[in-house]
C-alpha positions in Angstrom: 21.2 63.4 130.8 19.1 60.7 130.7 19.4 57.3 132.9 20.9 55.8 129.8 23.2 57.8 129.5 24.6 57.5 132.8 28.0 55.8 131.4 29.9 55.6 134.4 27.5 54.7 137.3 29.7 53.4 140.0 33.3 55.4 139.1 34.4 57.7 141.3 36.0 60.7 139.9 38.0 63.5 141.7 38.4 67.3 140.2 40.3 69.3 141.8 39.3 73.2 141.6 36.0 72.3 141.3 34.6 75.2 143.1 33.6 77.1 140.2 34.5 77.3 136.3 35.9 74.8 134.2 36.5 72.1 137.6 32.5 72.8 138.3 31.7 72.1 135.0 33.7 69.0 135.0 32.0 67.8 138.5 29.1 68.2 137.0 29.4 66.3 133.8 30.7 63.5 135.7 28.1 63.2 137.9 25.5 63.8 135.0 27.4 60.3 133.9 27.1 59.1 137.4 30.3 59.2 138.7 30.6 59.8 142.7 32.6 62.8 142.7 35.4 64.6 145.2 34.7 68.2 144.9 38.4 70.2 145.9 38.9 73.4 146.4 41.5 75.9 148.0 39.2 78.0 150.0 36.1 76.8 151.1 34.7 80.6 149.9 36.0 80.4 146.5 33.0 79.7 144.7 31.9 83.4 145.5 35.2 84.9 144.3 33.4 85.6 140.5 29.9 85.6 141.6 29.4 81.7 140.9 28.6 80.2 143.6 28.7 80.5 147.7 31.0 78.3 149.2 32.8 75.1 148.2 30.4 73.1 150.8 27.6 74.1 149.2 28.9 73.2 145.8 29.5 69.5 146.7 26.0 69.1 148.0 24.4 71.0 144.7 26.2 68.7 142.4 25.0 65.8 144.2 21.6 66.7 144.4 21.2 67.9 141.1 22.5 64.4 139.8 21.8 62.2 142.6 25.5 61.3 143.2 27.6 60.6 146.2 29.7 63.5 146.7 32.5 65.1 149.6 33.9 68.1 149.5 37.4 68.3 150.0 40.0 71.8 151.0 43.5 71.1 150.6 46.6 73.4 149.3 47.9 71.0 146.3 51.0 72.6 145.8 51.7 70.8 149.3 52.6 66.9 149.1 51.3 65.9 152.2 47.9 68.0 151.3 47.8 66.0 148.3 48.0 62.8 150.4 45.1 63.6 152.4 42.7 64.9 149.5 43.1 62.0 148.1 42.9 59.6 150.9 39.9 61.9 151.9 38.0 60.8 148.5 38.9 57.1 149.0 37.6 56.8 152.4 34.5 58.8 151.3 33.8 57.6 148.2 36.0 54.7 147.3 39.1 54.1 145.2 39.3 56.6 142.6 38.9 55.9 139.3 39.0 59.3 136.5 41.4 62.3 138.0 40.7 65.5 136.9 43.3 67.7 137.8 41.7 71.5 136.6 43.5 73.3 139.8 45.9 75.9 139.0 45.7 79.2 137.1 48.3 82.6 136.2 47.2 83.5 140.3 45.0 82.3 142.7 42.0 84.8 143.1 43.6 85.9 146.3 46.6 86.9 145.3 45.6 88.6 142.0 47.2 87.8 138.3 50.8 89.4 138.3 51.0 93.0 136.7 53.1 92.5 134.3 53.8 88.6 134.1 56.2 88.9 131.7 59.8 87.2 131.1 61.8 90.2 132.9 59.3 92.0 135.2 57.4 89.0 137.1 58.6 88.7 141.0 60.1 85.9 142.1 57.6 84.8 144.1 54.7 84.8 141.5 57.1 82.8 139.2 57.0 80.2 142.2 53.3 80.6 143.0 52.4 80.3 139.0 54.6 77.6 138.8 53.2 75.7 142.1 49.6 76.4 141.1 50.0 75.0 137.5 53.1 72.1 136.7 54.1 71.2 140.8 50.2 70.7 141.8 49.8 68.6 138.7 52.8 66.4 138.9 52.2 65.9 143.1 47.9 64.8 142.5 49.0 63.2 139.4 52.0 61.0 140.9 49.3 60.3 144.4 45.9 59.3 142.2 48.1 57.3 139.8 49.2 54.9 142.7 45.9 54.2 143.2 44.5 53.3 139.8 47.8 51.2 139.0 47.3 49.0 142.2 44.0 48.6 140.6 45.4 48.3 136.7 42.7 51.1 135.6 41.9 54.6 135.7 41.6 57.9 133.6 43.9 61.2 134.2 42.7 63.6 132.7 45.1 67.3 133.2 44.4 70.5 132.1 46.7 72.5 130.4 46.2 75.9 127.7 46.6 76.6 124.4 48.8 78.8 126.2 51.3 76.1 126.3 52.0 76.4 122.4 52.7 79.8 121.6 55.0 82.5 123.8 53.1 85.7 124.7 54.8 88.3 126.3 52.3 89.0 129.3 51.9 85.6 130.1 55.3 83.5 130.1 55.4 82.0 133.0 51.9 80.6 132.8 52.6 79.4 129.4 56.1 77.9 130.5 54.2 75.9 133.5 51.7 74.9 131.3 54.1 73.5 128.7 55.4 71.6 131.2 52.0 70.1 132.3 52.0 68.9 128.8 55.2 67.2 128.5 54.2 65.5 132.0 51.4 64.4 130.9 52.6 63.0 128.1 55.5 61.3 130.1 53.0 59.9 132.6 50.8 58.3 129.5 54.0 56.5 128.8 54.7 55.2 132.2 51.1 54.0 132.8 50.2 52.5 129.2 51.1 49.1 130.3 48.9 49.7 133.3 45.8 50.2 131.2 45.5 54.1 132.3 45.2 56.5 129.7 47.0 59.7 130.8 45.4 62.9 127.9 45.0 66.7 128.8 42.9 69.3 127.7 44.3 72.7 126.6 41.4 75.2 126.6 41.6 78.7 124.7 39.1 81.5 126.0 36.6 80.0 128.2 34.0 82.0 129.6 34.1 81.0 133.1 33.0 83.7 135.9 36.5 84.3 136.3 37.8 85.0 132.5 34.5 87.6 132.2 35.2 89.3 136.0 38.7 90.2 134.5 38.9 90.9 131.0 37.1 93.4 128.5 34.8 91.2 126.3 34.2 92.3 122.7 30.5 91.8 122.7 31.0 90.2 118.9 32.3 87.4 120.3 29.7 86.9 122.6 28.1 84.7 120.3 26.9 80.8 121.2 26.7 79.9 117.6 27.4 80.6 113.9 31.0 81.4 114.4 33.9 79.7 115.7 35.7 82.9 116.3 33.9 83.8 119.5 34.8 82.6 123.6 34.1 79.3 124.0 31.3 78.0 126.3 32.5 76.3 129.8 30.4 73.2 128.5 32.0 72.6 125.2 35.4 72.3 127.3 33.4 69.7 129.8 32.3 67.6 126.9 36.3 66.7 126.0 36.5 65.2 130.1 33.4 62.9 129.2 35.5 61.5 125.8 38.3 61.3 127.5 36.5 59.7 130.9 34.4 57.8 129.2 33.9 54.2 127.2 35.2 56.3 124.1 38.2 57.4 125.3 39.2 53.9 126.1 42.3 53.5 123.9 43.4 57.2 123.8 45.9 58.3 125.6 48.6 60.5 125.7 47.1 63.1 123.8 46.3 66.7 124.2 43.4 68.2 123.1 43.1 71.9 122.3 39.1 73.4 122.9 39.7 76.6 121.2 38.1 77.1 118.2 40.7 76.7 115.6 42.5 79.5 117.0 45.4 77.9 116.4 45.5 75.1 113.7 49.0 74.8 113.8 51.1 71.4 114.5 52.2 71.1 118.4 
C-alpha cells in the first residue's frame, strides 16, 4: 500500500493469534494501514507449526519492518482472565491505548493438542469440549470484555471477532466448534448493543475455507479448487478474509456494527 493509503496512521490495533494464518494476515493489513500493532500468540514457536513462519518474535519484528510500524510481541494463554489482563496491559504500555481489537485466537484444537478424532455431538471427550470451547467463545468474551474497557474510557474503538460459517449450519464432525462459534456470534452481537452508545462498533467475520498453512497441512485439497480466480467455488485466499478487517477497521466501517460478515464464497446464501 501506498503512503496514501495508510488510513489509520497512529491506531494501535491488537490481533490475537497472529502468529500465522488468518491473525498474520490481519497484522499485516493493519500495519500496511499503519496501525501499531500487538502481535499475540500462544507459543512463541507457533509460527513454525504449518511451515509459516519461525517463531512469534520474529513475526512481530517482520511485520514491523515490512511496514514500518511499531510492533511488540506478546505470549499469553487467553482462555486465562488474568493472561488477558496482562496482554493487554502489555500492548498499552508498549504501544499505547488500543484502538481496533482483533480477536482471531481460537480454533477446533490448538496445534498442540491435535483436532479431536471424532468431534462429534456423542464421541468428543470432555476435555476437548472444554478446550474447544475455551479456545473459541471463553477467549473471545474474556479479550473482548478487557479491550472494551479501554476503548469506552476513551468513547472509541473497533472489535472486530472472528467467528465461521461454521456457526450457521450443524455438521456432525464438527459440533462443538460450530456451537462455540455460534456463540461468538451472539456475543458479538450483544456486545455491539452494549457499546453503540459508546461509539464502538462491535462486527465479526465468519470465514468458510481459508487456505491458511494450517487448513492445507490438514486436509486433502481437491486441486480444482485450487483456483485464485474465475470461480467462486474454490478455497478462499487468506487475503480476501484480511480485506473484511480493513472495512470493518477502517473509515468505512464507521457506522457498521453489529454485523457478521461471512468470507466464503456464496457457499451458503442462505438467511442467518
Amino acid at each position: 500500500m501506498s503512503e496514501s493509503t495508510r488510513l489509520l496512521e497512529g491506531k494501535v490495533a491488537l490481533v490475537t493469534g497472529a502468529g500465522r494464518g488468518l491473525g498474520r494476515a490481519f497484522a499485516e493489513r493493519l500495519a500496511a494501514l499503519g496501525c501499531a500493532v500487538g502481535v499475540h500468540g500462544m507459543r512463541e514457536q507457533g509460527p513454525a507449526e504449518y511451515g509459516e513462519g519461525t517463531t512469534l518474535t520474529d513475526t512481530a519484528c517482520q511485520v514491523g519492518e515490512q511496514f514500518r510500524v511499531r510492533t511488540c510481541r506478546v505470549l499469553g494463554d487467553l482462555t486465562q482472565s488474568d493472561q488477558v489482563d496482562r496482554v493487554v496491559e502489555t500492548v498499552r504500555k508498549e504501544l499505547g491505548p488500543i484502538d481496533i481489537l482483533v480477536h482471531n485466537a481460537g480454533g477446533d484444537i490448538a496445534a498442540a493438542g491435535g483436532k479431536p478424532n471424532p468431534n462429534d455431538a456423542v464421541g468428543i471427550k470432555e476435555v476437548d469440549v472444554r478446550a474447544v470451547l475455551d479456545r473459541n467463545l471463553i477467549s473471545t468474551i474474556f479479550v473482548c470484555q478487557r479491550a472494551a474497557r479501554g476503548m469506552m474510557e476513551r468513547r472509541a474503538g473497533r472489535i472486530v471477532t472472528i467467528s465461521s460459517i461454521e456457526a450457521f449450519h450443524g455438521i456432525p464432525t464438527s459440533s462443538i466448534y460450530s456451537t462455540a462459534k455460534a456463540g461468538v456470534v451472539a456475543y458479538t452481537r450483544c456486545l455491539a448493543a452494549e457499546l453503540r452508545p459508546y461509539d464502538i462498533a462491535v462486527n465479526s467475520i465468519a470465514p468458510g475455507e481459508t487456505r491458511t498453512g494450517r487448513y492445507m497441512g490438514t486436509r486433502k485439497v481437491d486441486e480444482r479448487r485450487m483456483a485464485t480466480e474465475g470461480t467462486l467455488e474454490r478455497i478462499g485466499l487468506v487475503d480476501e478474509v484480511a480485506r473484511v478487517v480493513e472495512f470493518f477497521a477502517g473509515p468505512l466501517g464507521a457506522f457498521v456494527t453489529g454485523q457478521v460478515l461471512r468470507v466464503d464464497g456464496g457457499a451458503q446464501i442462505w438467511p442467518a
